[in-house]
C-alpha positions as CSV (number, residue, x, y, z in Angstrom):
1,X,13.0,8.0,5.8
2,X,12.4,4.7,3.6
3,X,8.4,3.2,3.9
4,X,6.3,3.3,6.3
5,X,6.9,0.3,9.3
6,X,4.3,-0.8,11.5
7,X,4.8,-2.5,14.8
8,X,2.2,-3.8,17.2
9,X,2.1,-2.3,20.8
10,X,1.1,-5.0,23.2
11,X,-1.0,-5.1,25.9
12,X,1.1,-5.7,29.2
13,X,-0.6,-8.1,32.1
14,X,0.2,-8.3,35.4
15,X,-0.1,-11.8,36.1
16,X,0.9,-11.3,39.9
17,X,2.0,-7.5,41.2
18,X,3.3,-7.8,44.8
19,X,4.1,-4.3,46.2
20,X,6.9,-4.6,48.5
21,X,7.5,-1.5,49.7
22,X,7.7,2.4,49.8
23,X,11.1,4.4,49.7
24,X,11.2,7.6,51.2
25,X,10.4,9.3,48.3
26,X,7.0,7.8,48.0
27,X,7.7,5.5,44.9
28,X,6.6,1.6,45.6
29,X,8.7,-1.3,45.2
30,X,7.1,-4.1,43.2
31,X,7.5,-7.8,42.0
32,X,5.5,-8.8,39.0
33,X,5.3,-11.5,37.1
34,X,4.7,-9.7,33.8
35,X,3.4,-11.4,30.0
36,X,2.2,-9.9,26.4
37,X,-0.8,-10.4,24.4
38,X,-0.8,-11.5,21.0
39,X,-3.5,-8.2,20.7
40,X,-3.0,-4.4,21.3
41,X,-2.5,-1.1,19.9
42,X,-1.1,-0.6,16.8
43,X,1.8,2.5,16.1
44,X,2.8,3.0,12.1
45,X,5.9,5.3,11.3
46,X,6.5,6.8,8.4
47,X,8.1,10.1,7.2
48,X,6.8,13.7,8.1
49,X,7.8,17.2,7.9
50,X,7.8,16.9,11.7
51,X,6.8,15.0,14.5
52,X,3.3,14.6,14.6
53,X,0.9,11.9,16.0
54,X,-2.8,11.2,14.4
55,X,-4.7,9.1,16.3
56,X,-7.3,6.5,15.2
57,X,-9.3,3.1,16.4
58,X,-12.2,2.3,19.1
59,X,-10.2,4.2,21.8
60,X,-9.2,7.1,20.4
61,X,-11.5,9.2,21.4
62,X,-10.1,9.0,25.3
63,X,-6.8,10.7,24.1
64,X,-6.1,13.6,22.5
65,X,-2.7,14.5,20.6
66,X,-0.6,16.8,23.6
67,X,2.4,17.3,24.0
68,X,2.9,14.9,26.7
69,X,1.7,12.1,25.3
70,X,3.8,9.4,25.5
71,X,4.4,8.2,21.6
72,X,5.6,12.0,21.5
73,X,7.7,11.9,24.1
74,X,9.7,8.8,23.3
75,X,10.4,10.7,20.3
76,X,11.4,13.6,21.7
77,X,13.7,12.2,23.7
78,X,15.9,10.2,21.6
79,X,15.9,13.2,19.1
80,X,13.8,12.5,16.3
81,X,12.0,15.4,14.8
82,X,10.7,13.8,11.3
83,X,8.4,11.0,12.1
84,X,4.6,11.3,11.5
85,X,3.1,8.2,13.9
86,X,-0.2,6.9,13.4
87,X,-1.9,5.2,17.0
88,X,-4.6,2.7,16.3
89,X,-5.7,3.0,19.7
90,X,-7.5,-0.2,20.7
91,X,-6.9,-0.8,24.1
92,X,-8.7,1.1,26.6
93,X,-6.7,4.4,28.7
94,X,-6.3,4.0,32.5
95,X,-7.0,0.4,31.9
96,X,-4.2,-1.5,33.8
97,X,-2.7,-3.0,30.9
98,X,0.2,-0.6,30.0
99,X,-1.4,1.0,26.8
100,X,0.3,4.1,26.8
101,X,4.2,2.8,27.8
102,X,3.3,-0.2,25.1
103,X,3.0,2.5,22.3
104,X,5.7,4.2,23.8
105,X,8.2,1.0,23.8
106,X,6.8,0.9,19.9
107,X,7.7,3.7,19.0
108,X,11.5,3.3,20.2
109,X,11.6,0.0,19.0
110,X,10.7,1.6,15.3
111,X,12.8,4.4,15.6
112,X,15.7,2.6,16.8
113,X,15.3,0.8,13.5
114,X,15.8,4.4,11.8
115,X,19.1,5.0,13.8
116,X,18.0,6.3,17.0
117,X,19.0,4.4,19.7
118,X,16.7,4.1,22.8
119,X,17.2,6.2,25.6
120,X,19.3,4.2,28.7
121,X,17.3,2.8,31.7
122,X,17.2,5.7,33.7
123,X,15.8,7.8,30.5
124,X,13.1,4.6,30.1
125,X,12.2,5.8,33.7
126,X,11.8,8.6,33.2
127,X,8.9,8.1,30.7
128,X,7.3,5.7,32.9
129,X,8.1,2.8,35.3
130,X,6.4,0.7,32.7
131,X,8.3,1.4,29.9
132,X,11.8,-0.8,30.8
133,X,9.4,-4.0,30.6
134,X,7.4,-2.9,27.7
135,X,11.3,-2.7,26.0
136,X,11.4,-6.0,27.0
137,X,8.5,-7.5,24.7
138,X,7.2,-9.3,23.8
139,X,8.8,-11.9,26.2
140,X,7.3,-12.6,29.7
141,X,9.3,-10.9,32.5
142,X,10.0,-10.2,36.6
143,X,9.5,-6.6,37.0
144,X,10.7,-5.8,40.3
145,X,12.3,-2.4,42.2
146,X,10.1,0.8,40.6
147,X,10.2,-1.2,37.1
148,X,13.6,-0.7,36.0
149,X,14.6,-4.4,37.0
150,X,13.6,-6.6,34.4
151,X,14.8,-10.6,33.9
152,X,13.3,-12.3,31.0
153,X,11.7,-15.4,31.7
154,X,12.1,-18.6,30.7
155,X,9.4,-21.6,31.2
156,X,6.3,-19.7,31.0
157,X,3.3,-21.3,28.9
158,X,1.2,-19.4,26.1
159,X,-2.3,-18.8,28.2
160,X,-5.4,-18.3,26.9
161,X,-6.8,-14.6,28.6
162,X,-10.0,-13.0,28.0
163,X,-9.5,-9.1,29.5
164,X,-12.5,-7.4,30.7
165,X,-12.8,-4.0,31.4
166,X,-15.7,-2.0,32.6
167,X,-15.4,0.6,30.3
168,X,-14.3,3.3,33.4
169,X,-10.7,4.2,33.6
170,X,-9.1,4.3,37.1
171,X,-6.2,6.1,38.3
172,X,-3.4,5.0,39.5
173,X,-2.5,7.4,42.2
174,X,-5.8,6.8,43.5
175,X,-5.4,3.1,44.0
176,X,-1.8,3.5,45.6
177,X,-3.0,6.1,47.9
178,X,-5.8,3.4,49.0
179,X,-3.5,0.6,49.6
180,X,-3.8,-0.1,53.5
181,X,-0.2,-2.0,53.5
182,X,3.0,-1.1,51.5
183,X,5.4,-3.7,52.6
184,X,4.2,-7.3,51.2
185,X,6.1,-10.4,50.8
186,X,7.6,-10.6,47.5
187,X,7.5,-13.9,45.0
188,X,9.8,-16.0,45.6
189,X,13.7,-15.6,44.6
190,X,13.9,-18.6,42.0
191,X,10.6,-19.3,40.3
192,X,9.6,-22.4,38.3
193,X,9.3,-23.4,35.2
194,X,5.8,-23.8,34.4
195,X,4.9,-27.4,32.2
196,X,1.7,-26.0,30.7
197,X,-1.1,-23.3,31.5
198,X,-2.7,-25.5,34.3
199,X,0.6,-25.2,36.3
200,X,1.7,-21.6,35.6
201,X,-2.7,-21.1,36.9
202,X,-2.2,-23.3,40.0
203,X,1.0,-21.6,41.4
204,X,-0.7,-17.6,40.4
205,X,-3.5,-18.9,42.7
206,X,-1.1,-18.3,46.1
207,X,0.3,-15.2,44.2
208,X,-1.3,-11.4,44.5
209,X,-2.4,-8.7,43.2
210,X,-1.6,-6.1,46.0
211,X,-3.7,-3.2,44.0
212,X,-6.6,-5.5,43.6
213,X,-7.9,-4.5,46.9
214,X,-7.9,-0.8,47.2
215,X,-9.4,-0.9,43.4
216,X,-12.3,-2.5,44.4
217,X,-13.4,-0.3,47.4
218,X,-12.6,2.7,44.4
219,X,-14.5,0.9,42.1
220,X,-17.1,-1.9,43.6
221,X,-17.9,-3.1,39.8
222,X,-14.1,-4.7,39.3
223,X,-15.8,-7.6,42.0
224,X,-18.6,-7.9,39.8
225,X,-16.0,-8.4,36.5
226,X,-13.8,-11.0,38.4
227,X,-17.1,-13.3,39.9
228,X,-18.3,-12.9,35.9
229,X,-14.9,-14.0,34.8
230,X,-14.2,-16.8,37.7
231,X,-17.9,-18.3,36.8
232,X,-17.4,-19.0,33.7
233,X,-16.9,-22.8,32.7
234,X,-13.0,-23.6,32.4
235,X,-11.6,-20.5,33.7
236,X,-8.6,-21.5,35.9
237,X,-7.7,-18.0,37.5
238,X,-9.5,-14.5,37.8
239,X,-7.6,-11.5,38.9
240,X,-7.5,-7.8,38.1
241,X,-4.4,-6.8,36.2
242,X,-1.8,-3.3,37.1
243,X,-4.2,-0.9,39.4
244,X,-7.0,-1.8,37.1
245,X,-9.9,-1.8,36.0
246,X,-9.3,-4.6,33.4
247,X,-9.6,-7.7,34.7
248,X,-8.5,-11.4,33.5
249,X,-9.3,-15.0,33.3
250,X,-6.7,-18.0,32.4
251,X,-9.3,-20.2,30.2
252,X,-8.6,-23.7,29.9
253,X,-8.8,-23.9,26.1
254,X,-10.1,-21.7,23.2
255,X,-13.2,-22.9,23.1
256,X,-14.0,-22.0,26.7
257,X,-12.6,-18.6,26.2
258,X,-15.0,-17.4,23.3
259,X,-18.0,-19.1,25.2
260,X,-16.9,-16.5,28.3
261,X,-16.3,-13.8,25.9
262,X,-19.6,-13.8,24.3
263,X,-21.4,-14.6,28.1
264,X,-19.7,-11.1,29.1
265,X,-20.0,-9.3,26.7
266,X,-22.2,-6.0,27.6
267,X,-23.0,-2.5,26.2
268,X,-20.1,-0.3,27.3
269,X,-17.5,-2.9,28.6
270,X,-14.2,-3.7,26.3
271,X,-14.2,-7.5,26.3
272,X,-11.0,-8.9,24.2
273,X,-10.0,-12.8,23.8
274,X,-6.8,-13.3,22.9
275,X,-3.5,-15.1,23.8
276,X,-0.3,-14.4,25.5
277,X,3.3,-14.8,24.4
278,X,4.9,-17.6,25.9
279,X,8.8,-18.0,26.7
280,X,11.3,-18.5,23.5
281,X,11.8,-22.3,23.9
């Protein structure tokens, strides 16, 4: 293999997640408007005797290097057996913001840059329902059906976020199995085109997150983050992201957004400012 190559793993946010409903088989039907961060995890590549996976960063000790984990997987599955990955794990696990399918998505996208082409949709589901739309950064998207539909957007503004997250993970199974209602209205078919981060906030403020709910009565604190984060001077939208617990706030400008980071930050809680990708103009 030639040099190492390095590729950033981006945290996923669920600006809206309607769940529409439940096929027989007990998988949920979703609609999500769907955008990147400038910050994540980070996944190097780089020659090895095998396939092998270290793993570094503030999060790292939450995982440990078995043989399901995902960055392995991917791997697996398109065939490559000499590729020594290196996770700086810097997003918190069970967090709501796609961690693990990001790194995933990262590690395709720099194998397919060694030959190995990424596996087809129904191969991308089956390493998660998250992974089809991590494929898709970092360019905001509609997620809808079990994830596998995904439609670029265009017309949606760069927003300042500041993601909170209690430092508790949450699981997912859990917070589906709490949902009281499984067949919600959807976004609309045709969505606008957003002229800055004051209109993308105003129109999220009659959107949903369906998941929001059930995680709270699992985890009471996730009220507590989004009063924190809808408190805070200039913050145009607070709302808890995938099945949680991170939650975020649209902040009208920088400087609001590193005044509510340093008012929230606390022992124990992962508090990250940073910046979403906006649409290719």
């Amino acid at each position: 293999m030639p040099d190492a190559v390095r590729a950033l793993a981006p945290a996923k946010i669920n600006l809206t997640l309607h769940v529409t409903g439940q096929r027989a088989d007990g998988y949920h039907l979703l609609d999500s408007l769907v955008v990147f961060t400038e910050a994540g995890d980070g996944l190097t590549l780089a020659d090895g005797p095998g396939l092998s996976l270290d793993l570094t960063g503030p999060a790292a000790a939450a995982l440990a290097v078995e043989p399901d984990n995902l960055v392995l997987r991917a791997a697996r599955a398109v065939g490559a057996s000499r590729a020594a990955f290196t996770l700086d794990k810097r997003l918190p696990v069970a967090s709501g913001m796609g961690g693990g399918s990001s790194d995933a998505a990262a590690a395709l996208k720099l194998l397919a840059g060694r030959g190995f082409a990424p596996p087809d949709a129904a191969g991308l589901m089956r390493l998660g329902a998250d992974l089809p739309v991590c494929m898709a950064a970092p360019a905001p998207c509609r997620m809808r059906g079990l994830g596998e539909a995904v439609e670029p957007l265009a017309g949606v503004p760069a927003l300042w976020l500041l993601l909170v997250n209690p430092g508790q993970g949450l699981s997912t199974p859990a917070v589906f199995k709490a949902l009281s209602r499984r067949d919600n209205p959807p976004m609309p078919e045709v969505l606008p085109r957003w002229s800055d981060d004051r209109a993308l906030a105003e129109w999220l403020a009659v959107g949903r997150n369906d998941l929001e709910p059930p995680a709270r009565g699992i985890m009471p604190g996730i009220g507590d983050l989004l009063a924190g984060l809808a408190a805070q001077p200039g913050c145009l939208l607070a709302r808890m992201t995938g099945s949680g617990a991170t939650c975020f706030g649209i902040f009208a400008g920088e400087g609001a957004l590193q005044d509510a980071a340093r008012a929230l930050a606390a022992p124990g809680r992962f508090v990250l400012a940073t910046r979403s990708l906006p649409s290719a103009r």
